[in-house]
C-alpha positions in Angstrom: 99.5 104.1 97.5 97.1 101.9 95.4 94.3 102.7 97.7 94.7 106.1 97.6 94.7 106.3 93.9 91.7 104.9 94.1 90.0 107.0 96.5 90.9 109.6 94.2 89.0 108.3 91.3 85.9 108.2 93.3 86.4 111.4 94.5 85.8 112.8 90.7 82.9 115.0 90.9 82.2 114.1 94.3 84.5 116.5 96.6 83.3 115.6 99.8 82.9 111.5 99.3 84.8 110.6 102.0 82.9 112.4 104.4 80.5 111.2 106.7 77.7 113.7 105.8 77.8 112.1 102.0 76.2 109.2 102.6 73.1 111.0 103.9 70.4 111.7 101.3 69.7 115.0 100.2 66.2 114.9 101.4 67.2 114.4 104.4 69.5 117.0 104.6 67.0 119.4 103.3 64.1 118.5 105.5 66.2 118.7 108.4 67.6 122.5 107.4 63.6 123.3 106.4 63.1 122.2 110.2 66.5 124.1 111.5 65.1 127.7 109.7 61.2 127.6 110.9 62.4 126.4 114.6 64.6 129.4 114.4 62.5 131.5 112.9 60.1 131.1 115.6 62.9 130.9 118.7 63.8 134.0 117.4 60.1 136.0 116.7 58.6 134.8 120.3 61.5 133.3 122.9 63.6 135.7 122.7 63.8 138.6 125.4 63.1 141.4 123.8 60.0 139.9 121.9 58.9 137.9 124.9 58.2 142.2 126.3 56.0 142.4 123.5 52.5 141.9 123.9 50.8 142.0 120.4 50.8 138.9 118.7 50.8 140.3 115.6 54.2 142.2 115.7 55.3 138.9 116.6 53.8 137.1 113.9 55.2 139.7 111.4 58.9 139.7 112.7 58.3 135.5 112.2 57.2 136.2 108.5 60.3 138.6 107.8 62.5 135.8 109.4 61.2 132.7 107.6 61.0 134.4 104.2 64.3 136.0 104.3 65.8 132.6 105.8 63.9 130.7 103.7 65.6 132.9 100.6 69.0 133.2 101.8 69.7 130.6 103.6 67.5 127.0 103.1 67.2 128.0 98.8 70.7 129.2 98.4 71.8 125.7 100.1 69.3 123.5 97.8 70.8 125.5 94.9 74.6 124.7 95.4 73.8 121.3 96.3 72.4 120.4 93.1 74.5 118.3 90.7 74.2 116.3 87.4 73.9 113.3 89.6 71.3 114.8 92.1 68.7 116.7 91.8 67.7 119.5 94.2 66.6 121.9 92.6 62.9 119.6 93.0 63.2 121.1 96.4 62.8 124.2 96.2 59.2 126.0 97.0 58.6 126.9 93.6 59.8 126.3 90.2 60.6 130.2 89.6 63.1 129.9 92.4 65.5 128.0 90.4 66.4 131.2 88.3 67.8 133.2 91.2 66.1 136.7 90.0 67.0 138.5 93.3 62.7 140.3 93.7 60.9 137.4 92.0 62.3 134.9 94.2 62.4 136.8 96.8 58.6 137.4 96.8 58.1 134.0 96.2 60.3 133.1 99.0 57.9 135.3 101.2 54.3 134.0 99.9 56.0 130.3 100.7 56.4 132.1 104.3 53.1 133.0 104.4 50.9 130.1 103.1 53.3 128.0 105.4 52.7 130.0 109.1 49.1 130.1 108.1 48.9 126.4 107.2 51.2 125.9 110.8 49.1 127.8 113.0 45.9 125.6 111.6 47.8 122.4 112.1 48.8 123.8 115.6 45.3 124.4 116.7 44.0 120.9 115.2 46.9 118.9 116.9 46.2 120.7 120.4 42.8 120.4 120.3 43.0 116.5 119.3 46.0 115.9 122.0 43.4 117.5 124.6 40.8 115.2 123.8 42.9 112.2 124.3 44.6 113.8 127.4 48.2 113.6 125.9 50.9 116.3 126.3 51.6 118.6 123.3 55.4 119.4 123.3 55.0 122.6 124.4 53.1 121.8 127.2 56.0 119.4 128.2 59.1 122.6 127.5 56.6 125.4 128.7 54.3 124.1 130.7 51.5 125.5 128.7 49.4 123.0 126.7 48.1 125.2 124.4 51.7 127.2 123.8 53.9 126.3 120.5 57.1 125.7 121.1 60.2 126.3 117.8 60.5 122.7 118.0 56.8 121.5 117.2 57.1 125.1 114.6 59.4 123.5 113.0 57.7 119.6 113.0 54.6 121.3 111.6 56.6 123.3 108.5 58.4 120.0 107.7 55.4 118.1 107.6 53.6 120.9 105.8 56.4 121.1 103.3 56.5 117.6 102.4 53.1 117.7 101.6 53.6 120.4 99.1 56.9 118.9 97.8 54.9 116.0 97.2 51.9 117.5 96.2 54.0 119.4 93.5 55.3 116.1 92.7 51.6 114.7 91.9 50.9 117.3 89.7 53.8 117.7 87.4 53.0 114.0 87.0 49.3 114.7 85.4 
């Protein structure tokens, strides 16, 4: 009975202290749900059936925008937001500071230009990670799921947006700093 009174105390403020999943960092968690939403995103814009009968890119590249900005929204921020605590902070990771007041059209949009500058900044990567894996005859990932070495796959999508979004968390990080 002693112990359990104890477990109690420590449980104050902390509701889910005896699970396994609190003893992971928050980071982690995050990153690993940024990962999660773009490799879906992207399963869901180009491997899918109906969207593998589609022949222009760009429909499929639009549907992937929709998906990640209206994931990214409902989903990955609403999730940083009811994770954050007096004792953890994580609201930091969030895309941009206006997302932390939860006005429906201005985060929202800023939800959708994250989207954005992040599939551009993926595609790049993709191309420059290709192009170097080619040069030092490696396989890409996609060329070891598809068979195609030039193809992107939702699990190298997904690598590319969680590096790409540690660089900006941390590049955020730098300059609130100066």
């Amino acid at each position: 009975m002693l112990k359990l009174k104890n477990n109690q105390e420590n449980r104050v403020g902390k509701p889910y202290f005896i699970d396994k999943f609190s003893t992971i960092k928050p980071s982690t968690k995050i990153g690993f749900l940024k990962f999660w939403v773009a490799g879906a995103s992207y399963f869901l814009a180009f491997m899918t059936i109906e969207s593998a009968l589609r022949s222009d890119i760009l429909d499929q590249l639009f549907i992937l925008f929709l998906l990640m900005g209206l994931l990214t929204e409902y989903v990955t921020n609403k999730i940083i937001y009811h994770m954050n605590r007096s004792d953890q902070d994580t609201l930091i990771y969030l895309p941009f500071k206006a997302n932390k007041d939860r006005s429906k059209l201005a985060s929202l949009g800023l939800s959708f230009a994250y989207a954005f500058i992040m599939i551009g900044e993926a595609l790049i990567l993709h191309t420059i990670v290709v192009e170097l894996f080619n040069f030092l005859n490696l396989p890409t990932i996609g060329g070891l799921l598809l068979g195609t070495q030039n193809s992107m796959d939702p699990i190298s999508f997904g690598l590319y947006i969680f590096i790409l979004d540690m660089i900006w968390y941390k590049g955020r990080k730098i300059m609130k700093k100066e």
